[in-house]
Every structure is written in structure tokens, then in C-alpha cells.
LODRENKE-239580 format. One line per field, with one value per residue (C-alpha): x, y, z. Coordinates in pm, 1 decimal. Layout:
! residues N
xx: X, ...
yy: Y, ...
zz: Z, ...
//
This chain:
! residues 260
xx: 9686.9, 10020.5, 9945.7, 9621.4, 9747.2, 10031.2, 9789.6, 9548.2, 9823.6, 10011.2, 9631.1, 9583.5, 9944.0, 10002.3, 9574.9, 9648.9, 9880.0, 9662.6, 9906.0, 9787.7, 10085.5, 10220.7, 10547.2, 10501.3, 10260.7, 10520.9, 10802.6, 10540.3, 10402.7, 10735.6, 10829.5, 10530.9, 10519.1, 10803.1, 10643.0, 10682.5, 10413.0, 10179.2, 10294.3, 10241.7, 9899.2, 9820.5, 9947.6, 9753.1, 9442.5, 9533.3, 9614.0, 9262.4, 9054.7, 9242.9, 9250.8, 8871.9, 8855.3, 9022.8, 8832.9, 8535.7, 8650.9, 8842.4, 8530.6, 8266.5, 8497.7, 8450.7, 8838.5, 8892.9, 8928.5, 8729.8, 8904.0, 9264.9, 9178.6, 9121.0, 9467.2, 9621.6, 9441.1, 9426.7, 9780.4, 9884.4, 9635.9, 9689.0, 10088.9, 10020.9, 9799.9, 10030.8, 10322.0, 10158.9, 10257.1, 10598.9, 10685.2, 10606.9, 10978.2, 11152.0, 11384.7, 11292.7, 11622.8, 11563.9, 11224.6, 11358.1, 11607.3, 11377.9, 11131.8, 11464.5, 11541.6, 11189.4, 11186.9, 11485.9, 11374.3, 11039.2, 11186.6, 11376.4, 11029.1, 10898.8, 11139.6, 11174.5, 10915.1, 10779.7, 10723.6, 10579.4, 10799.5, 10694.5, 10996.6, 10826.2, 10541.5, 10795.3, 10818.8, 10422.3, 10126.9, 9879.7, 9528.1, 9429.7, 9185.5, 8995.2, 8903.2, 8848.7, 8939.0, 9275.6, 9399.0, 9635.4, 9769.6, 9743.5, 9930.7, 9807.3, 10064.8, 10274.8, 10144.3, 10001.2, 10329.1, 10463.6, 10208.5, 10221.1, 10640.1, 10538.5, 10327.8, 10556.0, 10849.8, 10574.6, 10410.1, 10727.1, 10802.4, 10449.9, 10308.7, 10022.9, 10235.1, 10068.6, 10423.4, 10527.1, 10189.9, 10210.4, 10494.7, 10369.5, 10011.3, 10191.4, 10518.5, 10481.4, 10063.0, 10041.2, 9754.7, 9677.0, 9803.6, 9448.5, 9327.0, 9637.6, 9622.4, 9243.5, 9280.5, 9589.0, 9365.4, 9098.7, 9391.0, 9512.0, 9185.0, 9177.9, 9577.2, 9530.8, 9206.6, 9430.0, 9763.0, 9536.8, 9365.2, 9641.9, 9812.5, 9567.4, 9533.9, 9836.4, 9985.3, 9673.1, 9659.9, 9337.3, 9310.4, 9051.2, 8802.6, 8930.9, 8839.3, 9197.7, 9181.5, 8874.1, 8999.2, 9293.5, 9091.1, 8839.0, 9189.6, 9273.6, 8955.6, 8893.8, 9242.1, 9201.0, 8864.6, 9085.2, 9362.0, 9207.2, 8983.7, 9305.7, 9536.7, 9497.8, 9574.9, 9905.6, 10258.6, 10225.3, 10519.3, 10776.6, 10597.8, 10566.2, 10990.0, 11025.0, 10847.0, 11054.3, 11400.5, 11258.4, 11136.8, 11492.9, 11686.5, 11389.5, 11475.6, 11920.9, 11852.2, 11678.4, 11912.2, 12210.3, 11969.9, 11935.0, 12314.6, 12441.9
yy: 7961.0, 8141.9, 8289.8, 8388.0, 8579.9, 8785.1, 8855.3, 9012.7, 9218.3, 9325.8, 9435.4, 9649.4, 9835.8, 9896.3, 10001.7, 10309.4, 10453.4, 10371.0, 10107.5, 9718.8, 9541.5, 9418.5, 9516.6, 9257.4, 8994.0, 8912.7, 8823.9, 8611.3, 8407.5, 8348.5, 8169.9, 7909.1, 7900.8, 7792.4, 8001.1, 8386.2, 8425.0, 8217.9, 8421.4, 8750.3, 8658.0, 8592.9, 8925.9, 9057.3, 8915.7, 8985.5, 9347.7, 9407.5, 9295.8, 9463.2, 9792.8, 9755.1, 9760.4, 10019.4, 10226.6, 10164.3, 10284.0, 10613.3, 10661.2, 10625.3, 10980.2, 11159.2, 11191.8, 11015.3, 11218.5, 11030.1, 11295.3, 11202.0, 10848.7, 10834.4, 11066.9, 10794.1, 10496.9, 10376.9, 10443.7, 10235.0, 9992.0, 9925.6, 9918.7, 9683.0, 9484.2, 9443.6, 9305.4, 9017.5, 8893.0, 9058.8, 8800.2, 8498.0, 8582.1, 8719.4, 8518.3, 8465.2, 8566.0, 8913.2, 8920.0, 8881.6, 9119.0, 9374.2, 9273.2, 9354.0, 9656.7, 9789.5, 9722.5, 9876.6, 10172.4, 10139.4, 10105.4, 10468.5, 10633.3, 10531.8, 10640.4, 10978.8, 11286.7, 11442.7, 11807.5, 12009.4, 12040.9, 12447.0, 12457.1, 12190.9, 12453.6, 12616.1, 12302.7, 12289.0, 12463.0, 12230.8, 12257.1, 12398.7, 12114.2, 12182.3, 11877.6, 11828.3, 12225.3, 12151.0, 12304.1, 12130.0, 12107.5, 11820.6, 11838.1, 11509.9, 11578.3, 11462.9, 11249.8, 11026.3, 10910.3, 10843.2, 10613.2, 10413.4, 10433.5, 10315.1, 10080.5, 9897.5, 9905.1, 9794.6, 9531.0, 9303.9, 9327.2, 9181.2, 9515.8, 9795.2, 10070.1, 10210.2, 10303.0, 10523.8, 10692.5, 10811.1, 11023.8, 11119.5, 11273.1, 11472.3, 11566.9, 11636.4, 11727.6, 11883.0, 11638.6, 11651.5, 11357.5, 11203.9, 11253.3, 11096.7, 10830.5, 10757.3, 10827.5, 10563.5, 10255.4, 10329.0, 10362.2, 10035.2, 9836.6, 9913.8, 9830.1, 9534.4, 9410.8, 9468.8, 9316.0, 8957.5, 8954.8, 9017.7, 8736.0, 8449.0, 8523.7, 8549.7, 8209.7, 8049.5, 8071.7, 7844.1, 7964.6, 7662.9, 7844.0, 7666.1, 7726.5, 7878.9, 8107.9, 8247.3, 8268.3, 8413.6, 8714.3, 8712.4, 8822.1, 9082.0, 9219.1, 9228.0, 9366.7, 9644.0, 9804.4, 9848.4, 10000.5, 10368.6, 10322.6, 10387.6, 10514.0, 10857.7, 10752.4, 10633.0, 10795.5, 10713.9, 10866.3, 10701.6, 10376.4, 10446.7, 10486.9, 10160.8, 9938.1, 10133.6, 10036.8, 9623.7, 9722.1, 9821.9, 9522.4, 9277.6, 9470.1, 9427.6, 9028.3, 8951.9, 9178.0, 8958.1, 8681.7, 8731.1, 8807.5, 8501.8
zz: 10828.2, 10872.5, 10498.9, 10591.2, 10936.6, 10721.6, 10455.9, 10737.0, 10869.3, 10545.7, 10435.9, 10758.5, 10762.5, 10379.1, 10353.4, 10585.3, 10308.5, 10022.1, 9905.3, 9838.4, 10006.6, 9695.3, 9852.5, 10106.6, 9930.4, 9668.1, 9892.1, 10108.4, 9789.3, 9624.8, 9953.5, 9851.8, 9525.0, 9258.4, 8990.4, 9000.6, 8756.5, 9022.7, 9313.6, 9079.9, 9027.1, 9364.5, 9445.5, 9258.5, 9339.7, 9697.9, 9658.2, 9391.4, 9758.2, 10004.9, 9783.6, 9699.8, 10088.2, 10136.8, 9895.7, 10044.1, 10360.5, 10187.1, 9961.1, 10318.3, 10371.5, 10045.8, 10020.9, 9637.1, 9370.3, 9090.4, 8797.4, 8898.7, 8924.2, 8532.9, 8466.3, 8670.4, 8715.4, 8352.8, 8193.7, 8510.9, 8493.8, 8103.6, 8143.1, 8378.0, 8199.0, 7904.8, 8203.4, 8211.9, 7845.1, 7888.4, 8156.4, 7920.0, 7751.3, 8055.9, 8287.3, 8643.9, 8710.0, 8536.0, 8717.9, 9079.4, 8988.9, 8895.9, 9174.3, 9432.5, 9238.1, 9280.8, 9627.2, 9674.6, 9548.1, 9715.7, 10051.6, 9994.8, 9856.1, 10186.2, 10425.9, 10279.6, 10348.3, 10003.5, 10014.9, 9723.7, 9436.7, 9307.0, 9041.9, 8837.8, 8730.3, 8517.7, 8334.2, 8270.1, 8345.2, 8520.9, 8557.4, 8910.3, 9078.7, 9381.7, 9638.7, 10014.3, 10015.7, 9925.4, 9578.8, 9386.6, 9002.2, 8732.6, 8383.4, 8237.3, 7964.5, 8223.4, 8466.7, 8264.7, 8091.6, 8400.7, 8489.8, 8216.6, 8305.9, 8668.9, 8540.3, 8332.5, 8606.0, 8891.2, 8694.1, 8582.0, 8989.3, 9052.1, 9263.1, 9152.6, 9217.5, 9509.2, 9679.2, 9354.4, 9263.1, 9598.0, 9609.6, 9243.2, 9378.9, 9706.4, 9567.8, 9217.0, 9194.4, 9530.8, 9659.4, 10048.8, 10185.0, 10281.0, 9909.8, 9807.8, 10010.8, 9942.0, 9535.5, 9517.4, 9707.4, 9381.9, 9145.6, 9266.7, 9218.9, 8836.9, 8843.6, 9029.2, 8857.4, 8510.9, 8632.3, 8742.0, 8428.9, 8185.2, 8407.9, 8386.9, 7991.8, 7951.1, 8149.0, 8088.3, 8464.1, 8649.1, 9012.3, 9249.8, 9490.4, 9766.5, 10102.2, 10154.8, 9905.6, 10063.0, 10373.0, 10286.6, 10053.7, 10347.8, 10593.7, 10307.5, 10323.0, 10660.2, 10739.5, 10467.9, 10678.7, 11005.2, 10836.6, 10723.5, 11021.5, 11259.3, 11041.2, 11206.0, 11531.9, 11447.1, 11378.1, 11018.9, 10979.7, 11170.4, 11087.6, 10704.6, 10740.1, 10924.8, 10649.9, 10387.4, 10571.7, 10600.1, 10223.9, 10122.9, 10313.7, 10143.1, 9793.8, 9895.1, 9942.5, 9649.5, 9439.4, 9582.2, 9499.4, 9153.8, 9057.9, 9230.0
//
């Protein structure tokens, strides 16, 4: 039951920044179970309903932008997907390492404000996109590498990436926020639906439809269609910066963890 409750309330909170609570469902499974793998998969699973959920709300809105979704979505989603055979020969040492490391790094992503970054158009010229009346740029020569990067780093810590592809859309592409927000839940459904499957094939992995299971996907879900619902009536900025200072402690502990 006390899974079940956190899993309701890690849905609602990370769902109103189009994230899948990765950040937070790792930490929370590896406290259960002695296998990271088992505790990735689960995170996985967890974070493919509460983003589904999410999308649903976000896509109710007409915010997603189906066109970046496929610059973004799949180099993620298959990086991600091949994670899953790359932690059959790495240590779980290494793993909680990087899984510190990437919370670390998540937890400053999150506490910082991303403006528009104008210089990088000298570097590229993007292709001018027009959604929700907001205009921003896409060079798929470049984004799309870096999702396959993020994807790689993300998927050996056992998230979808939600917490980097954000920063990626507003800062680098010039995506409003609330397309942002709403593209990254559907960008983190195919990630999350690809990091679970290349998981269970992978490890050979046999998940029981128990009743807890359900209940505990049933929390995700339901959890996930409050979050966008309220998510403008918060400070979702001064919030978003206190989950990215727990993030960073979370990501310091299990970086002492893994050198000791």
C-alpha cells in the first residue's frame, strides 16, 4: 500500500511537467527490490502508464506536437531500447553510479530556468515550425543525435528522459513551455514502452498480474489525470526547483553509495 500511495503522488507532481517520475520511481523500487534490472523495469512500466495518462490529458488540449514527437521520440526510444542489453554486462555498482550521476544532474536541470538560446542558430539553420501560435525552430541534424545521447545516458539510470528532453524542447528548440511539456509525456510513452520491452527480452524478465501491480498502475494512472489538470494553478516554478534540490541530494547519496 505505501508503494501504491508514492506511486499516486510521484505520478501527479512529475505529470504536470511532462516527465514520468522515473526520477523518483527508481529510488522507490530499488528500496524493494535487490535487482536493479527488476526495479528498472518496473520503472518503466510505471512511467509508460503515468505518461500515457498524461498524454491523454495534454492531447484532450491540442498542445502535442505529433512532428517533434518523431524527431525526438524515436532516437530516444531506440537508445533506450538497446539499454536494456547493455545492463546484462554492466556492474550494479557502475549502474547506481550512473543512476546518482544522472540524478545529480537532473536535480540541477530542474532547479534552473531555461531561456532561449538565439546564438545556437549560427550553428544550424532549423526549420521554422508553427504550433499552438507559438513559432519555434527544429534542426533534426541535431536534435536527434542528442536524443539518442540522452537516451543512452537515461536508460542505463533506469528513467525515459523526460527531465533532459525538456530543457532540450524550451532552451535549445524554442518550444512554449505547455507544448513542451505536453510533447515530452508522448515522447516518454514510446521511451518508456521501448525501455520495458528491451528489459524483459533482454533479462528474460516475467512480471505476475497481481492484484498489486494493478493497483499500483491503477495509482499511476489515476495520479497522472490530476497532475496537468492543476498544473496551472500551481507555482510550477518554485515547486519544479524544490524536487530538483531533493533530486540532486537523492543523486549525492547514491553517488557516495556507489564509490564506497
Amino acid at each position: 500500500m505505501l508503494i501504491a500511495i508514492s506511486v499516486f503522488f510521484i505520478a501527479l507532481v512529475f505529470s504536470m511537467f511532462g516527465m514520468g517520475g522515473g526520477l523518483f520511481y527508481m529510488p522507490l523500487f530499488l528500496l524493494f527490490f535487490d535487482s536493479f534490472q527488476e526495479a528498472s523495469a518496473l520503472s518503466f512500466l510505471c512511467i509508460l502508464v503515468t505518461s500515457f495518462s498524461a498524454m491523454i490529458a495534454y492531447y484532450q488540449k491540442k498542445l502535442i506536437d505529433w512532428k517533434l514527437l518523431g524527431y525526438l521520440g524515436i532516437p530516444l526510444a531506440a537508445s533506450i531500447f538497446i539499454t536494456g542489453f547493455l545492463l546484462k554486462c554492466a556492474p550494479v555498482v557502475f549502474l547506481k553510479i550512473i543512476f546518482g550521476v544522472t540524478l545529480f544532474i537532473a536535480g540541477i536541470l530542474m532547479s534552473f530556468t531555461f531561456n532561449n538560446y538565439s546564438f545556437l542558430e549560427k550553428i544550424y539553420k532549423p526549420l521554422k515550425r508553427l504550433h499552438a501560435d507559438k513559432q519555434y525552430s527544429i534542426s533534426p541534424i541535431i536534435v536527434s543525435p542528442l536524443a539518442l545521447v540522452i537516451g543512452l545516458f537515461a536508460g542505463m539510470a533506469g528513467v525515459a528522459g523526460g527531465v533532459f528532453d525538456i530543457p532540450l524542447m524550451v532552451g535549445i528548440l524554442k518550444v512554449s513551455a505547455h507544448v513542451a511539456v505536453a510533447t515530452s509525456s508522448a515522447i516518454i510513452v514510446m521511451a518508456s514502452l521501448s525501455g520495458w520491452i528491451g528489459r524483459v527480452v533482454a533479462h528474460s524478465l516475467a512480471f505476475n498480474i497481481s492484484g498489486e501491480l494493478l493497483i499500483i498502475l491503477l495509482c499511476a494512472f489515476l495520479g497522472a489525470q490530476i497532475g496537468p489538470r492543476i498544473s496551472l494553478k500551481v507555482n510550477k516554478v518554485v515547486f519544479k526547483k524544490i524536487c530538483g534540490i531533493f533530486i540532486f541530494l537523492i543523486g549525492i547519496l547514491y553517488m557516495y553509495k556507489g564509490f564506497l
